[in-house]
C-alpha positions as CSV (number, residue, x, y, z in Angstrom):
1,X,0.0,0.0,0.0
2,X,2.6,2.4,0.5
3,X,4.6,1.8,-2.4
4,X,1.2,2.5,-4.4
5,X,0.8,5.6,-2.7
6,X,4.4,6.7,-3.0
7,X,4.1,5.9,-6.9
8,X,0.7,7.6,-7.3
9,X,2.2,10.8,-5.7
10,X,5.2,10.3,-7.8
11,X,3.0,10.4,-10.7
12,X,0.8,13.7,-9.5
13,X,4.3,15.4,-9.1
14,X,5.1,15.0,-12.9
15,X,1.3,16.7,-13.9
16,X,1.9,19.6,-12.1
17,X,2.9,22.3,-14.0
18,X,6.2,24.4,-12.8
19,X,6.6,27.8,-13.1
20,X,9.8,29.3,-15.5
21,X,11.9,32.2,-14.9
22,X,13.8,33.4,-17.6
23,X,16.7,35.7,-17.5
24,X,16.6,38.7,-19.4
25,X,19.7,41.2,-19.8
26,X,20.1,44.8,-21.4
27,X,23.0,45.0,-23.4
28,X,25.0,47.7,-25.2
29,X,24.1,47.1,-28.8
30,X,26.5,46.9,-32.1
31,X,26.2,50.6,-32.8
32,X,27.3,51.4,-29.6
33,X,24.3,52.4,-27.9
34,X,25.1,52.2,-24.1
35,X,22.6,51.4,-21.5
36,X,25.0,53.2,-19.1
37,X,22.8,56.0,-17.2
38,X,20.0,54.4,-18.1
39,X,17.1,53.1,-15.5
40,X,14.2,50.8,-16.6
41,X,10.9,49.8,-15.3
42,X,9.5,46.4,-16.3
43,X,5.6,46.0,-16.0
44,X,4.3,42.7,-16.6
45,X,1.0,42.9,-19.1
46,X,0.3,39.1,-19.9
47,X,1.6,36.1,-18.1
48,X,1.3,32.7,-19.0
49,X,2.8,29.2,-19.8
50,X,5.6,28.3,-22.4
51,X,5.5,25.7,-24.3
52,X,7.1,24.1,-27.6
53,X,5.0,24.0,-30.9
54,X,6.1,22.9,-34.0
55,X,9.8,23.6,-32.9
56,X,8.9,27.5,-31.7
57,X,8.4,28.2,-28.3
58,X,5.2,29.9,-27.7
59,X,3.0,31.4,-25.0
60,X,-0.3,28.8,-23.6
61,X,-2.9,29.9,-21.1
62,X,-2.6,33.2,-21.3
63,X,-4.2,35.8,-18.8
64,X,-3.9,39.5,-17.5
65,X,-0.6,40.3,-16.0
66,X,0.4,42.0,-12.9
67,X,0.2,45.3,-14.0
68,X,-2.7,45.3,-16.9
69,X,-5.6,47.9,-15.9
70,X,-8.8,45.0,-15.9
71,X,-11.4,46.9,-17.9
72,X,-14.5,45.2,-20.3
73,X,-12.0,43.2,-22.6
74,X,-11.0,39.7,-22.2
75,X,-7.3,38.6,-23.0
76,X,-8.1,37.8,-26.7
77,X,-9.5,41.1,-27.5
78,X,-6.7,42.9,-25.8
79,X,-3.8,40.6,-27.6
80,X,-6.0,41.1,-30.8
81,X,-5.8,44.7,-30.6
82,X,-2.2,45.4,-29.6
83,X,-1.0,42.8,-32.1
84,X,-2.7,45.4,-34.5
85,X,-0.7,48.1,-33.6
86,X,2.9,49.4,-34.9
87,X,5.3,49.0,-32.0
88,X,5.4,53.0,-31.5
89,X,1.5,52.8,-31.0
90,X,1.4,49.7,-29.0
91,X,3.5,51.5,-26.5
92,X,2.0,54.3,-26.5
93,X,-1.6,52.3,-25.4
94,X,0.4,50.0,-22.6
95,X,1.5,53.2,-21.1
96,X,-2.2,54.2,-20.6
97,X,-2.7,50.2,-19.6
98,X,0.0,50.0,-16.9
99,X,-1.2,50.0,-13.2
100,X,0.6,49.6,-9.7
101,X,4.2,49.5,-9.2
102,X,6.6,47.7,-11.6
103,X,7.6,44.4,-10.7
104,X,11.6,44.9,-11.2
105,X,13.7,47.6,-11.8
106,X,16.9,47.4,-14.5
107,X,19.7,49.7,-13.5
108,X,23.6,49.4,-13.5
109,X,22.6,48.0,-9.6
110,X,22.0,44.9,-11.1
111,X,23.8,45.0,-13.9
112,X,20.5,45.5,-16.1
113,X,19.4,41.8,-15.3
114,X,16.6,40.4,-14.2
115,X,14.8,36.9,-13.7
116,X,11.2,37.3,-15.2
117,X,8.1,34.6,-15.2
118,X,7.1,33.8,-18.8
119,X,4.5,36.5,-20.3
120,X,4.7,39.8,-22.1
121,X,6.1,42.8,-20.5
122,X,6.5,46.9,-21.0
123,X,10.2,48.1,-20.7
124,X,10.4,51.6,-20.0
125,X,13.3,54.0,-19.6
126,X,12.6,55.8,-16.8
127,X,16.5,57.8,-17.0
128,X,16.7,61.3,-15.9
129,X,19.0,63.6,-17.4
130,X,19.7,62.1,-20.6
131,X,22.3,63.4,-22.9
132,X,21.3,65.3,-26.0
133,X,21.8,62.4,-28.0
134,X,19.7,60.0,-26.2
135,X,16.1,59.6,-26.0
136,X,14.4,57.4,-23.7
137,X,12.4,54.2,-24.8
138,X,10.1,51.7,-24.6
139,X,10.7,47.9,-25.1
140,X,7.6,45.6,-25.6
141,X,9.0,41.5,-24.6
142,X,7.7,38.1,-25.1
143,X,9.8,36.0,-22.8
144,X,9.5,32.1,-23.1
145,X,13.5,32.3,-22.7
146,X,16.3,34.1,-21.7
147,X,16.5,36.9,-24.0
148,X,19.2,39.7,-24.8
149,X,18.0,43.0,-25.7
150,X,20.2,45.3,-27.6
151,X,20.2,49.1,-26.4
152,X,17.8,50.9,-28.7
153,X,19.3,54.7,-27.5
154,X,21.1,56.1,-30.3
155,X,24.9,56.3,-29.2
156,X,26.3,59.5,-29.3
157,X,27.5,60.4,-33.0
158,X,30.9,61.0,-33.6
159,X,32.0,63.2,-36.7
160,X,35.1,64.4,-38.2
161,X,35.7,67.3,-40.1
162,X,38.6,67.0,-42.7
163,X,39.6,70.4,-44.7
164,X,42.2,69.8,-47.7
165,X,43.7,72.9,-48.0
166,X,45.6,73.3,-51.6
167,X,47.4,76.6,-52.2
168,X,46.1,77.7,-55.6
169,X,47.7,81.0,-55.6
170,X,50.2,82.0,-57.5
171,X,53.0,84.8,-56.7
172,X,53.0,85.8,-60.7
């Protein structure tokens, strides 16, 4: 009897379904674009499950996130809509959609990483007193992974100025 019970719980253990943190990090991209000074909020919109399909992992059972204002939509409707969007205008409505206190903070404090649930997220730069030649953005994230994001602030441009002088004078 106890070695049925100690296989049937055995068995329960493998059904339940674990939670995955994935590790995200903020790099400096290609171009040069540092995420030095730079502070960012992450706000959690959907959460859900990850799972494999057709070789592509993928986001199951998802539902509202942390910080998504409930109002008369359900999640399909919401995903519908943002999905619709550009990327400038989808931020622009999960600003309006954020509620409550981010769930981490990015900063050079923790070496812009972070360990997040699956789900979709806001990034926002939240830096004060940026250089002239930044600008402060927004990141919208799937993560069923760890993911790498590449700095999106343009790096600070560097120009040269190069004058040939030829002496076409004469003395005649």
């Amino acid at each position: 009897k106890i070695m049925a019970l100690v296989l049937a719980l055995v068995m329960v253990m493998g059904l339940a379904v674990t939670a995955s943190a994935a590790k995200i990090e903020i790099v400096t991209s290609d171009s040069g674009a540092s995420v030095e000074g730079h502070t960012y909020e992450v706000y959690q919109i959907f959460k859900g499950v990850a799972a494999e399909l057709d070789g592509e992992m993928v986001l199951t059972d998802v539902a509202f996130g942390a910080n998504y204002k409930l109002e008369d939509t359900d999640v399909e409707e919401a995903m519908a809509e943002i999905q619709a969007m550009t990327g400038l205008e989808a931020a622009a409505f999960l600003k309006e959609k954020i509620s409550g206190q981010a769930i981490v903070t990015l900063s050079d404090a923790n070496n812009w990483k972070a360990e997040l649930d699956d789900g979709y997220y806001l990034i926002l730069d939240v830096s004060e007193d940026l250089p002239d030649t930044e600008e402060a953005s927004a990141y919208i994230l799937k993560v069923v992974g760890d993911v790498e994001i590449k700095s999106k602030h343009d790096a600070t441009p560097v120009t040269y100025k190069k004058v040939d002088d030829v002496n076409d004078s004469t003395t005649e």
